[in-house]
C-alpha positions in Angstrom: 75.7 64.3 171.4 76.8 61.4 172.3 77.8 59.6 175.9 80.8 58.8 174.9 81.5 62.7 173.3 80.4 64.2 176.6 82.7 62.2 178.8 85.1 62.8 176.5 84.5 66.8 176.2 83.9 67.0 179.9 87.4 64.8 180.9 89.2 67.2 177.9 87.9 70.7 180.0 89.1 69.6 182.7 92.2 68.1 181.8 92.5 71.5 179.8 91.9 73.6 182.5 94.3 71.6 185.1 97.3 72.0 182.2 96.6 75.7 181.9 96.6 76.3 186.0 99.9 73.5 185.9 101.4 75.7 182.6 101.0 79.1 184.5 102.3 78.1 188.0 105.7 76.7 186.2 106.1 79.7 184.7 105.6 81.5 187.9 108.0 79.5 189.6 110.1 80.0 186.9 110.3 83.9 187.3 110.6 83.4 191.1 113.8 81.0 190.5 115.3 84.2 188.7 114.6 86.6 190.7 116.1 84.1 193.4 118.9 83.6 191.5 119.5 87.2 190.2 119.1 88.1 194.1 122.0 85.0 195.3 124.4 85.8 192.1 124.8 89.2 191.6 122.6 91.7 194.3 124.6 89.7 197.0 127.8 89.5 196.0 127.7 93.4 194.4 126.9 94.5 198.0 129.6 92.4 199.4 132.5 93.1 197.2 131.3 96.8 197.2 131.6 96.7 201.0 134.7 95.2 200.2 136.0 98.0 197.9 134.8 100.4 200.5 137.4 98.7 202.9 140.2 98.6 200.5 139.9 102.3 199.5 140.1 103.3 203.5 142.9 101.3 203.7 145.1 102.9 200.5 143.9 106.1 201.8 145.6 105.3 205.1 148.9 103.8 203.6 149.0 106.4 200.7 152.8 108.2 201.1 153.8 105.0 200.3 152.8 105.4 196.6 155.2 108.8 196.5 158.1 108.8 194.9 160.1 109.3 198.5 158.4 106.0 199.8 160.7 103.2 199.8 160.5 100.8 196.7 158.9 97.7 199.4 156.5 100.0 200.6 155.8 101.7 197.3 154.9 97.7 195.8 152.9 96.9 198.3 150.8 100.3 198.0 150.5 99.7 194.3 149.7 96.0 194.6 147.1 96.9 196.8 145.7 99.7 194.5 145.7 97.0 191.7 143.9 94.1 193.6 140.9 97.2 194.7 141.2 98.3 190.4 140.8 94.6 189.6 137.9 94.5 192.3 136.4 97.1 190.9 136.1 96.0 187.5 135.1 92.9 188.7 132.1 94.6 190.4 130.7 95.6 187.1 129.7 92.2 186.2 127.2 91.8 189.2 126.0 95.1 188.6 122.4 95.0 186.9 120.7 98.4 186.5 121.7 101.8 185.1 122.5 103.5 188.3 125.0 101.2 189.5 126.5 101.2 186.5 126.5 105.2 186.0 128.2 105.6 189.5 130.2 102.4 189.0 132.3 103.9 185.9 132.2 107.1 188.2 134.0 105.3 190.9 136.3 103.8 188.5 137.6 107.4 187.0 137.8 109.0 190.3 139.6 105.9 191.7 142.2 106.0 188.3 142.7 109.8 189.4 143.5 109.0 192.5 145.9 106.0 192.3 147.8 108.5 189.3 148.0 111.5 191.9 149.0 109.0 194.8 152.4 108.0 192.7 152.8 111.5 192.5 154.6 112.3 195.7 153.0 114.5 198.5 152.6 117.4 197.1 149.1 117.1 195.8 147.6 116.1 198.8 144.2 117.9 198.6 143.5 116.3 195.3 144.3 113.0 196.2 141.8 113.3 199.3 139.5 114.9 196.5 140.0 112.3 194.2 139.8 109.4 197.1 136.5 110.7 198.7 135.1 111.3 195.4 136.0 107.5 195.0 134.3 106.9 198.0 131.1 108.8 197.4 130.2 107.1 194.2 131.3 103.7 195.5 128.9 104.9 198.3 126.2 105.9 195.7 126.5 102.0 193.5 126.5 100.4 197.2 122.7 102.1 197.7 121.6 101.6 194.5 122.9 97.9 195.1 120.8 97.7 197.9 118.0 99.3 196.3 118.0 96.6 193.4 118.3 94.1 196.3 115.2 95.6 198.0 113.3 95.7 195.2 114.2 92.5 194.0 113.2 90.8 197.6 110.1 92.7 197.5 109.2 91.3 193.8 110.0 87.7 194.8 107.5 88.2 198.2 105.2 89.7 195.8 105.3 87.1 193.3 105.4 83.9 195.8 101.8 85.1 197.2 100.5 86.0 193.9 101.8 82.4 192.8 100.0 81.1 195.8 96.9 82.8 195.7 96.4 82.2 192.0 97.3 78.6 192.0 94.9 78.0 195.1 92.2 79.5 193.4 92.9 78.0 190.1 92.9 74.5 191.8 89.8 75.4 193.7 87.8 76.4 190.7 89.4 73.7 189.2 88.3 71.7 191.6 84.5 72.6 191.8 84.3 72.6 187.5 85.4 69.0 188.0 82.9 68.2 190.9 80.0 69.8 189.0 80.9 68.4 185.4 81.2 65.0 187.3 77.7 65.6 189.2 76.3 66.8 186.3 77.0 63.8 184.2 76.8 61.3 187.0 73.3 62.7 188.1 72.0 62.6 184.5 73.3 59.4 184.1 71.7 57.8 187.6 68.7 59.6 186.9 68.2 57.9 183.4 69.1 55.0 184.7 66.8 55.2 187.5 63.5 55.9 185.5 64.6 53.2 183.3 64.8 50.7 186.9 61.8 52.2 187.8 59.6 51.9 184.3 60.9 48.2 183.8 59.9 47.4 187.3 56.2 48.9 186.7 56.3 46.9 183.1 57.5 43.6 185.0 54.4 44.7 187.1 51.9 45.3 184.4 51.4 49.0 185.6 53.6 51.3 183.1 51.5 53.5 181.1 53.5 56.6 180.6 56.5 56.6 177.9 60.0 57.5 179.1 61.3 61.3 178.4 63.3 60.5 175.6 64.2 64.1 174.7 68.9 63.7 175.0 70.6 62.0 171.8 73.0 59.9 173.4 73.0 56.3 174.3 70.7 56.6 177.3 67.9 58.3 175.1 68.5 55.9 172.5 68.2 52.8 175.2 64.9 55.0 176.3 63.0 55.3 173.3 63.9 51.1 173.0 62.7 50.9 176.0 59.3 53.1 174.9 58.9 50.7 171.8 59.5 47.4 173.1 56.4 48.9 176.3 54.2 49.8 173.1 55.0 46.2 171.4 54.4 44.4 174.9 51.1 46.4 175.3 50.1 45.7 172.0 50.5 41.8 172.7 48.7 42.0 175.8 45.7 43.6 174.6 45.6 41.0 171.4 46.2 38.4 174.0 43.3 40.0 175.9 41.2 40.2 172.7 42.1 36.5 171.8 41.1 35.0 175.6 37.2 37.4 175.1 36.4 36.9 172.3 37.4 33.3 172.5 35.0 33.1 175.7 32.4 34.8 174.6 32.2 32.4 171.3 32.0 29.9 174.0 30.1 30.6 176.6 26.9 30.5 174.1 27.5 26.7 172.8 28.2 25.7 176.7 25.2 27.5 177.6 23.1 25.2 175.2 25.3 22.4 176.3 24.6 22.7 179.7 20.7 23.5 179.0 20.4 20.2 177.2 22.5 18.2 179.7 19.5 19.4 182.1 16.7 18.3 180.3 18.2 15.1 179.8 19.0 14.8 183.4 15.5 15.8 184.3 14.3 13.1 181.4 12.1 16.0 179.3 13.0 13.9 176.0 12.6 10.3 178.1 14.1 8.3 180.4 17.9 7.7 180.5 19.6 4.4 181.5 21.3 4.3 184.1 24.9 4.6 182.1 23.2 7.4 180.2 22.7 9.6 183.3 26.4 9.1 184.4 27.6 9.8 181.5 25.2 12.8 181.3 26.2 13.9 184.5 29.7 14.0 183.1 29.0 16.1 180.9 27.0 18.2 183.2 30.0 18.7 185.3 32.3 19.1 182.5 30.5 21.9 181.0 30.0 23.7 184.2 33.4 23.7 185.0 34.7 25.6 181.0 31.1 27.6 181.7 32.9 28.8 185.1 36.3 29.1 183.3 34.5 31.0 180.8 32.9 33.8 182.8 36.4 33.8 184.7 37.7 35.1 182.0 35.2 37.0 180.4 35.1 38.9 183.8 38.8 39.2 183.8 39.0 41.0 180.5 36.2 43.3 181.5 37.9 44.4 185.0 40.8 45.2 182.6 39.1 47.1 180.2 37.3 49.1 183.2 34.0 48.2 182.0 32.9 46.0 185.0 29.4 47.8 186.5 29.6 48.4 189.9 26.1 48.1 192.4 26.9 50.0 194.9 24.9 49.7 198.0 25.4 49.3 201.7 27.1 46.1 202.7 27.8 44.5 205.9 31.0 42.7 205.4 30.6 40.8 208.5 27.6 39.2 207.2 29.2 38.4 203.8 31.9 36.7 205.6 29.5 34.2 207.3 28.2 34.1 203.9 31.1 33.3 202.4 32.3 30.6 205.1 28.5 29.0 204.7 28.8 28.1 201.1 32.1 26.7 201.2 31.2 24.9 204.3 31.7 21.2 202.1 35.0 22.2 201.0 36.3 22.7 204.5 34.7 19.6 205.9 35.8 17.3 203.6 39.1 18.3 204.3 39.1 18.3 207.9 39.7 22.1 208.2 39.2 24.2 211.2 37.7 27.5 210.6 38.0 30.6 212.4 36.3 33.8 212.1 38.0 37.0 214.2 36.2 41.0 214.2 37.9 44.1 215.8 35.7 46.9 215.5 31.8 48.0 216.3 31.1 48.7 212.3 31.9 47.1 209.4 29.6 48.4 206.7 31.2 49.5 203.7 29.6 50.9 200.0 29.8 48.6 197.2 29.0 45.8 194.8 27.9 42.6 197.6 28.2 40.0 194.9 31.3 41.5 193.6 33.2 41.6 197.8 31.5 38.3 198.0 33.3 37.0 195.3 36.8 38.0 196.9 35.9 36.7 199.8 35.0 33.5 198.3 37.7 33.5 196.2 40.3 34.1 198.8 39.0 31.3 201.2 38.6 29.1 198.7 42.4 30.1 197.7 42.8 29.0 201.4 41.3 25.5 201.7 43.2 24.6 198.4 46.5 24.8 199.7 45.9 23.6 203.3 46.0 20.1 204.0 44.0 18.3 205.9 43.8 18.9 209.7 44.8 22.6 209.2 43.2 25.6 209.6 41.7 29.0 207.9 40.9 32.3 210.2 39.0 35.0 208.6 39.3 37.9 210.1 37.8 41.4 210.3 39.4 45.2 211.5 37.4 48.2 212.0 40.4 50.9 210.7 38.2 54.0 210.7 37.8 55.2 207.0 38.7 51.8 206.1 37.8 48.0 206.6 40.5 45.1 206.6 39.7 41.5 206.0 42.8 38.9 206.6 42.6 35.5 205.3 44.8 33.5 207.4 45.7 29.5 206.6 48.0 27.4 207.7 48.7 25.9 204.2 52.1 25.4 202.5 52.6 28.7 201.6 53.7 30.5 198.5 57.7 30.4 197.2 59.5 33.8 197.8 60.2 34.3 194.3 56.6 33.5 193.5 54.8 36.1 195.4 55.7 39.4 193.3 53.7 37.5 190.3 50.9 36.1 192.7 48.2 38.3 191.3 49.1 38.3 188.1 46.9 36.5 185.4 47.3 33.1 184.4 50.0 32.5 186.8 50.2 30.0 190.1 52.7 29.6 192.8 52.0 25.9 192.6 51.4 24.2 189.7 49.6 21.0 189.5 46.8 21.8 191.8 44.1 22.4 189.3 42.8 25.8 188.6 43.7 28.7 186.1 45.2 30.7 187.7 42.5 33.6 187.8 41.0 33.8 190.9 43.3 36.1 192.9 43.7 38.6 189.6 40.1 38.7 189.7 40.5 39.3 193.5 42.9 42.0 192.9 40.5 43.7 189.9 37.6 43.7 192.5 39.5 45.2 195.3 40.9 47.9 193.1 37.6 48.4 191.7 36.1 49.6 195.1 39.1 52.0 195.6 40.9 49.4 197.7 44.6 47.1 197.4 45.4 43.4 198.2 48.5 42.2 199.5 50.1 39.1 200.9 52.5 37.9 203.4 53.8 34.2 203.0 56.1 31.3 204.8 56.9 28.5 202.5 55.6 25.8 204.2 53.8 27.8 206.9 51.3 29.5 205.7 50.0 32.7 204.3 48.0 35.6 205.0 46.2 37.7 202.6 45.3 40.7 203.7 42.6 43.3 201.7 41.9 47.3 202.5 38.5 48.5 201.3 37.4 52.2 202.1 34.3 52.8 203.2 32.4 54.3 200.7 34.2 52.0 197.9 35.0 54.5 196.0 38.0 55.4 193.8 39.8 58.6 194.7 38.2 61.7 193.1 35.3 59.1 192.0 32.0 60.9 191.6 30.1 57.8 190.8 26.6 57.2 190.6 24.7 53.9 191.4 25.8 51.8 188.8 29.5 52.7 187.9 32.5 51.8 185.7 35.5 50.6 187.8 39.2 52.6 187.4 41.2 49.7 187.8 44.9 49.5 186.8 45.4 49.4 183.6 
């Protein structure tokens, strides 16, 4: 499915689900509003005109010889107007009567209350059936007053009933509501930031020249499709970097054979095996001399570069003392750092500095990172070399007081063919072939840097120079990043 189909399904569910909750709690408060309103229109004002009629009957039963045919005609109006307001009253009371009981002992009331008002304008003589007919009037006005108030009861107890229900449903409904919403929304943010993520994380290893697995590229939306780019594009990049690898060996290795001879013949020249030289021929000999010795170095540079890369470097292991190969290393550069005017320094921390591995191979990095040193200090400055006893491991620091490597330079420091500063001669090998070496004896390289004053390389070697989980024998093949 696609991105844009789940948000969309995921915002429809909920938006779904929040109009059902909203539809039901309308209708809810819908039926509460009339059972409200049934309880303020009619079970109200039933109760209070029956209390009303209740009143009125008392009262005609009190003033009834006025009805007879003795009473004066005033008083006989006045008793018959009376009687007709409580009739009218009375068949008013039917219209806020709701169930079948009030309205059974409603029409009740009404025929014993027609009985009585005809008996009452009969004169005193039927005096037992007017009380008759007037409590019997009473009694069923009695009887639609309780069944008033039992509609009213049962009414109030409905609406109570209904406005917790109302509550507790709509709480809930919100609450689950709620918590869909959350977890939809977690759900798709997390597998969104997730994807994302690896994909931050695998360009940053690619940037670094250190991505070897493929992205999980299993879900059919954008992100997977963005993944499995991602996957090709890694494959394509490889692909170019091994042919560029190919292209740079077996370039060198074509090479290294004709400056081989070349630099063979430049010495038998020098030494004057075929016959003396003149004295422009030797300089111009010795240019050559040079010259060849410098692409024979470049050569081998890379020749040993491709081979750290395609792990198939051997590896002499034996006991080394680093401290030695530090002097070493400081000795034959010793014409370097005079002609520049450089003071050296040379620190240890630490009773033992013996480590297992390849001596020309540390000497090399050792070599390589001083001489890394004296290139970018000027004159007058100074290089400190520096050993730490760290228990399972060895550091060596390389400190100078040079100019330093550019911030946004130093993430791409070790990487092949590239130089902080350009300009300054070289290929840019030397600290990737560092970095090979180091990770070949199980160890990392890193450096800290002040444009303008200075760096300080720093390299961890483990004692026994091993890779983790290496076996090894004497002679090994180095498991270097690929």
């Amino acid at each position: 499915m696609r991105l844009s189909h789940k948000i969309f399904v995921t915002t429809a569910v909920l938006i779904l689900a929040l109009a059902g909750v909203g539809t039901w709690s309308l209708l809810a408060i819908s039926r509460l509003v009339d059972v409200n309103r049934a309880i303020a229109t009619q079970s109200v004002p039933a109760v209070r005109l029956g209390t009303s009629l209740r009143e009125q009957l008392s009262g005609l039963t009190r003033t009834e010889d006025s009805a007879g045919p003795a009473a004066s005609e005033a008083a006989h109006k006045v008793w018959n107007d009376r009687a007709s307001r409580m009739a009218k009253d009375l068949g008013l009371l039917r219209t806020f009567l709701g169930t079948e009981e009030e309205q059974s002992q409603h029409q009740e009331a009404l025929i014993a209350f027609t009985t009585y008002r005809r008996l009452a304008a009969m004169g005193p003589a039927l005096t037992a059936e007017r009380r008759f007919a007037s409590e019997r009037t009473g009694a069923h006005l009695d009887r639609v007053l309780g069944a008033t108030y039992g509609a009213l009861e049962d009414a109030q107890l409905e609406a109570r009933e209904l406005e917790a229900h109302t509550w507790n449903t709509v709480f809930w409904a919100l609450l689950v509501s709620l918590a869909a919403a959350l977890t939809a929304a977690g759900f798709l943010t997390a597998h969104l930031t997730r994807s994302l993520r690896q994909l931050s994380v695998a360009t940053g290893q690619l940037a670094d020249g250190v991505f070897t697995e493929p992205l999980s590229a299993t879900s059919r939306d954008e992100i997977g499709g963005l993944a499995r780019s991602f996957n090709r594009m890694a494959d394509r990049l490889r692909e170019v970097d091994r042919l560029k690898e190919e292209l740079f060996s077996h370039i060198s290795h074509e090479l290294r054979t004709p400056l081989t001879s070349v630099k063979e013949a430049t010495h038998l020249l020098l030494d004057g095996v075929p016959g003396p030289l003149t004295p422009k021929q030797s300089r111009l000999v010795g240019i050559i001399a040079t010259s060849s010795n410098r692409l024979l170095g470049l050569v081998s540079q890379v020749l040993e570069l491709s081979r750290l890369r395609a792990r198939v470097l051997p590896l002499e292991r034996r006991l080394v003392d680093m401290e030695k190969l530090v002097v070493h290393a400081l000795e034959e550069l010793r014409p370097q750092l005079e002609e520049k005017n450089l003071a050296v320094g040379r620190t240890t921390n630490g009773p033992d500095f013996g480590i297992q591995g390849d001596e020309d191979r540390l000497l090399r990095v050792v070599v390589n990172l001083v001489g890394n040193a004296v290139k970018f200090t000027p004159e007058g400055g100074a290089i400190v070399a520096g050993l730490t006893d760290r228990g399972a491991e060895i550091e060596l620091t390389v400190r100078d007081t040079g100019i330093g490597i550019p911030q946004s330079e130093i993430a791409r420091i070790f990487d092949p063919y590239q130089q902080a500063h350009h300009g300054r001669g070289g290929s840019g090998l030397g600290l990737a072939i560092v970095k090979g070496l180091v990770e070949a004896h199980g160890g990392h390289v890193s450096v800290e840097s002040q444009e303008g004053e200075g760096s300080t390389f720093t390299v961890r070697l483990p004692r026994d120079g091993r890779l983790p989980g290496d076996a090894g024998s004497a002679v090994e093949t180095i498991e270097g990043k690929r």
